[in-house]
C-alpha positions as MATLAB code, in Angstrom:
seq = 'XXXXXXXXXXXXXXXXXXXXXXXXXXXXXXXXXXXXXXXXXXXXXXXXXXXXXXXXXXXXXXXXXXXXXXXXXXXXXXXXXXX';
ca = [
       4.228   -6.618  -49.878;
       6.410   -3.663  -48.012;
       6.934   -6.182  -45.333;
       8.228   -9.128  -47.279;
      11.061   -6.715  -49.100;
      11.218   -5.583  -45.212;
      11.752   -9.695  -44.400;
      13.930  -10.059  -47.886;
      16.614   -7.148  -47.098;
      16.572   -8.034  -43.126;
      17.779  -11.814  -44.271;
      20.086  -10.552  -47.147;
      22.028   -8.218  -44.330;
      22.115  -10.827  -41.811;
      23.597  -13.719  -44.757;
      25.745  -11.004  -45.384;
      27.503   -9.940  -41.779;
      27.106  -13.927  -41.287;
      29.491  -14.527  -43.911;
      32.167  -11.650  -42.502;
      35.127  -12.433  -40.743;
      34.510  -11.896  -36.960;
      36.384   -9.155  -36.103;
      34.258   -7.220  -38.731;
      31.262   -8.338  -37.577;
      32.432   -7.694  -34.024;
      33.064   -4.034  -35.193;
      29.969   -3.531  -37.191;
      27.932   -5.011  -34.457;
      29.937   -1.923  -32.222;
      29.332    0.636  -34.483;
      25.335   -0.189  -34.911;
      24.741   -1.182  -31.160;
      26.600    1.545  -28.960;
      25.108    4.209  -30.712;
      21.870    2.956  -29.654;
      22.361    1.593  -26.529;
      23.619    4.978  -25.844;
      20.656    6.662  -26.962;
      18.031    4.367  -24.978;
      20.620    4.788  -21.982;
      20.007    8.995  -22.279;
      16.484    8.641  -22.411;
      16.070    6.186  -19.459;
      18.102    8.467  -17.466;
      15.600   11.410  -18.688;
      12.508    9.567  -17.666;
      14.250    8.653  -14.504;
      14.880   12.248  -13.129;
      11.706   13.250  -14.734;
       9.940   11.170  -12.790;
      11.958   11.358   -9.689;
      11.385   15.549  -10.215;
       7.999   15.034  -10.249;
       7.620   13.188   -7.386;
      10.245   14.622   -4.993;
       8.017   17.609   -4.198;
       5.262   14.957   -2.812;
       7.756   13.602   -0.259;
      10.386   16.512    1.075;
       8.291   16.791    3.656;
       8.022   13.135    4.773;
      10.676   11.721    7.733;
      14.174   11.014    6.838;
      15.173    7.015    6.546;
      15.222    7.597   10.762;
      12.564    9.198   10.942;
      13.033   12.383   12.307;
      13.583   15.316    9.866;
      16.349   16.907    9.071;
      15.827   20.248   10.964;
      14.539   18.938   14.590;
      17.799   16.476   14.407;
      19.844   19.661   14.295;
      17.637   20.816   16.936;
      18.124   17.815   18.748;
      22.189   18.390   18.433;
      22.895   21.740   19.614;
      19.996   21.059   22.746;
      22.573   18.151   23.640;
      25.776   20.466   23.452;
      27.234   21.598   26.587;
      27.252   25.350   26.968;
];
């Protein structure tokens, strides 16, 4: 029952911006969609660097991408400069 007046209004709405001139429904589409998109953008971003927080501890030990770590490459440098 709730979900065919859910089905009813979701097809009366759609008839509706159907029958708009584009640029309206261009707009309304703009107004509805960015504001969301937006908003699931923001939270993917939030999961991302919670994530990435909680797992950069596990790792900032591991080798660079070269495999030596940051600290005995400095080493490395100022063993190689002259004196």
């Amino acid at each position: 029952m709730v979900f065919d007046w859910i089905a009813n209004t979701w097809d009366g709405i759609e008839l509706w911006v159907a029958q708009l001139w584009f640029p309206v429904q261009f707009a309304m589409v703009m107004v509805v969609l960015l504001p969301i998109l937006r908003a699931v953008a923001w939270l993917i971003e939030r999961v991302v660097d919670k994530l990435a927080a909680w797992l950069a501890p596990r790792y900032r030990a591991e080798p660079t991408l070269w495999g030596i770590e940051d600290k005995e490459r400095a080493a490395e440098a100022d063993a190689r400069r002259p004196s």
